[in-house]
C-alpha angles and dihedrals in degrees: 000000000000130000107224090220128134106274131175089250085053094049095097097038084046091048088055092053101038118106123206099250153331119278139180126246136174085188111051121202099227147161132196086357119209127176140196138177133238140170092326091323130112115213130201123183121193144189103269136114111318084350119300120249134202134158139197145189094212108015083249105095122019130203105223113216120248087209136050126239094245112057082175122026112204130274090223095065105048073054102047091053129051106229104008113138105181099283093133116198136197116359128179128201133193132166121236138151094014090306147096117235125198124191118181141164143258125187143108121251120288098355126106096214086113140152128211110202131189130214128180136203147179103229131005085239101064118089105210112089117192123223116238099181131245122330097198138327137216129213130205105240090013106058124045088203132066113247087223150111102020132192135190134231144177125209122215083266095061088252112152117226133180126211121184141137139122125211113326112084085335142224120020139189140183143154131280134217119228089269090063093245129113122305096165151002128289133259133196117238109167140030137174093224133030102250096249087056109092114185123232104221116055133239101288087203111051137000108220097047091064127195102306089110106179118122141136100054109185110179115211112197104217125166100341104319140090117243113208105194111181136180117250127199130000130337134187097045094120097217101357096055110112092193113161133160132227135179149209137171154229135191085225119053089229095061164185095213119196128198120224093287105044111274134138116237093215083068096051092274116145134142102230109241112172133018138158113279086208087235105069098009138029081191154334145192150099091118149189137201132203153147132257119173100308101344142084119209136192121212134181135132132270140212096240120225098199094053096039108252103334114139114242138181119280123190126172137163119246125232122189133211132241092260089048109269133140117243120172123247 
């Protein structure tokens, strides 16, 4: 195991990632947000060089951390993917079993040669993260799914899932062990197209990850069902994404999972959720939902108007229909 602490060995790596100083923001500069809560404090962690940190005692102004949460990142998965160079996107934490658990991803842009890893922790305030070694990997030419993006998720019998992917044949799942790593083989559960739908214009952004644009899956659990909220379209355009997020749900966290009129989101179905108003937003999506007291909030990042196409923090309160839907506040 490794200790992601400061070390001698570490000290030139660290110095690239270290910023100057702390500072304070009502307005957060984020991308693929997520948030947890500890001891009074709210957490978000971030795609950014080694993961970026924040944390807040309202969910109103944020201190953004000077440091990263990986001082090292680990020597496996430079290894592990062709290209990577320590720019970590999209974690997800949860806390289960008296332990934080941090999954995060490693991969270059538009190719589908990825990691998934996996750290643990004690407490959210302590600044130490321990490696635990890779979760799964995907291969070009190998693996017709993106080891990206990935999401946990527990059942109503403790059992720990994950859920992940980005374009290619679209969002996976499987189970996890009690150590947070593969215990199966995944499954698609969700696509942006039926397979047997083949999109006229082609993927503005790469070349190899084609027009299947689906990514950023994040399963609430709600009254009884499983909601499966996941990311269309095209994100990190600044102005010109046209990112949103739909959902649909299952009364069992592998699926399948239905949108509001009946259709299976392995075969393109999905309820839009979420889109750019085109005053306030181009865009927004990669999400997250959670509860806090006696409110459950959605969170994902937007394509600013205002400045010009940075992504910035969104947070909204969900709402939720008489037959059991989200709608935003």
């Amino acid at each position: 195991m490794l200790l992601l602490a400061l070390t001698a060995t570490a000290m030139a790596q660290q110095r690239r990632f270290h910023k100057t100083e702390a500072f304070n923001t009502d307005t957060p500069m984020v991308h693929d947000p997520v948030m947890a809560y500890e001891d009074s404090t709210y957490y978000i962690y971030a795609t950014g060089m080694g993961i970026q940190q924040m944390t807040s005692k309202d969910r109103k102004i944020w201190t953004v951390s000077p440091n990263p949460v990986m001082t090292v990142v680990p020597g496996w998965a430079s290894d592990s993917v062709p290209g990577f160079r320590n720019h970590v996107w999209a974690p997800d934490v949860i806390h289960w079993h008296g332990r934080w658990w941090m999954a995060y991803s490693c991969s270059t842009f538009g190719k589908n040669g990825s990691a998934i890893g996996l750290l643990s922790n004690r407490s959210l305030a302590f600044p130490m993260w321990q490696d635990e070694g890779c979760i799964v990997t995907s291969r070009e030419k190998r693996d017709n799914w993106n080891a990206i993006d990935p999401n946990f998720v527990i059942d109503d019998k403790d059992r720990p899932w994950l859920v992940w992917g980005s374009f290619w044949d679209g969002i996976q799942i499987v189970p996890l062990d009690t150590t947070m790593h593969l215990t199966g083989i995944p499954r698609t559960i969700a696509r942006r197209y039926d397979p047997s739908f083949k999109p006229s214009e082609p993927n503005p952004t790469s070349k190899y990850a084609g027009t299947n644009a689906i990514e950023a899956p994040f399963i609430f659990k709600h009254g009884g069902w499983y909601y499966l909220f996941v990311s269309w379209d095209y994100c990190c355009r600044g102005s010109k994404s046209n990112y949103r997020v739909a959902v649909g749900r299952s009364k069992t966290v592998d699926g399948p999972y239905l949108d509001r009129k009946g259709k299976n989101m392995a075969n393109g179905g999905g309820t839009l959720f979420l889109e750019g108003d085109k005053k306030e937003f181009e865009a927004a999506g990669h999400c997250a939902a959670y509860t806090f007291g006696d409110e459950d909030v959605f969170v994902c990042h937007g394509y600013s108007v205002e400045k010009k196409g940075a992504a910035i923090l969104i947070q909204r309160n969900i709402t939720w229909t008489a037959d059991g839907w989200p709608e935003l506040k």
